[in-house]
C-alpha positions in Angstrom: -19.9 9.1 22.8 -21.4 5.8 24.1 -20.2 3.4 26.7 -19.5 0.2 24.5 -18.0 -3.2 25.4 -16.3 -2.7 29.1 -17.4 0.5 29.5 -15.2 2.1 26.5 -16.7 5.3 25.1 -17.1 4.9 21.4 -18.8 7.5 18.6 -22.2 6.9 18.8 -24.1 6.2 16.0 -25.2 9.7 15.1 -21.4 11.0 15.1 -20.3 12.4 11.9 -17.7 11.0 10.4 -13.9 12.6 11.1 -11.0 12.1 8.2 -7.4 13.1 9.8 -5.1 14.7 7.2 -2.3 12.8 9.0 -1.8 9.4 10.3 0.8 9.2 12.6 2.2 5.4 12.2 4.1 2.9 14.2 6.7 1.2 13.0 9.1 -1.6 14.4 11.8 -1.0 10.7 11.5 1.4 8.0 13.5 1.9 4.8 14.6 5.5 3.0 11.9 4.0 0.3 9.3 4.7 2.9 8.3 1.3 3.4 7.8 0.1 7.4 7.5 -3.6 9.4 5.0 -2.7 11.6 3.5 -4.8 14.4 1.9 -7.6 12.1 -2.1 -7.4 11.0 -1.8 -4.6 8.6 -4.6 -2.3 10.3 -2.4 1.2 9.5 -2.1 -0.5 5.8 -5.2 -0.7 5.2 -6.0 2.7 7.0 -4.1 4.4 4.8 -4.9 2.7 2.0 -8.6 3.6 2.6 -8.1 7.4 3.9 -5.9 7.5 0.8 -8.6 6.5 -2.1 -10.9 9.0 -0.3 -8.7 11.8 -0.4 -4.7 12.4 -1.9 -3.7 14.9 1.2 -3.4 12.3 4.0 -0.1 12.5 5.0 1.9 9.2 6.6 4.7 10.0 9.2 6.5 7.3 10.9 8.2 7.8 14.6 11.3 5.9 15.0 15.0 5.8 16.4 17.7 6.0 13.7 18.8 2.7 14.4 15.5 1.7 12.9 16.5 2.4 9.8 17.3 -0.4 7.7 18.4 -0.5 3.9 15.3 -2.4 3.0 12.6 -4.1 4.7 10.0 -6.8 3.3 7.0 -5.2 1.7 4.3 -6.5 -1.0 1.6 -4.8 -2.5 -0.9 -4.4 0.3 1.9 -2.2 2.1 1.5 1.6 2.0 4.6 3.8 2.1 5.6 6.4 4.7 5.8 10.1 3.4 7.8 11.5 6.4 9.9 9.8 9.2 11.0 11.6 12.3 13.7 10.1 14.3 15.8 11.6 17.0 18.4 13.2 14.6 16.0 14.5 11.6 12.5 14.8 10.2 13.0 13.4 6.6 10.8 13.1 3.6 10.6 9.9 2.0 8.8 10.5 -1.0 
């Protein structure tokens, strides 16, 4: 690690690279289609979307209350689905 901008340790340049088998993903919404309203910009979309060219096994699991749960949410092409959703009453599949 290196001290970067404001003294915040970063990887240093000679760090090899790390590739998590699970991404665990913020959500403001989600749907039982997997689909979630995040927090606007799309940085965990296009995580995912990356991690998941590179490798198939990366697992998606979103943390929510129940009450999150809507019947759908807005999505569009760019948006990568949830495989698991864990809420205060279950862990669920949503593949």
């Amino acid at each position: 690690m290196r001290d970067a901008v404001l003294g915040i340790p970063v990887p240093s340049e000679q760090a090899s690279t790390v590739r998590p088998d699970l991404l665990l993903v913020p959500l403001l919404a989600f749907c039982s289609l997997g689909y979630r309203l995040g927090y606007g910009g799309g940085y965990y979309d296009r995580t995912l979307a990356d991690l998941r060219r590179q490798s198939n096994t990366v697992v998606a699991v979103g943390f929510a209350y129940s009450d999150q749960e809507f019947e759908a949410v807005p999505h569009d092409d760019t948006d990568e689905r949830l495989d698991w959703v864990v809420t205060e009453r279950e862990a669920r599949s949503l593949k």
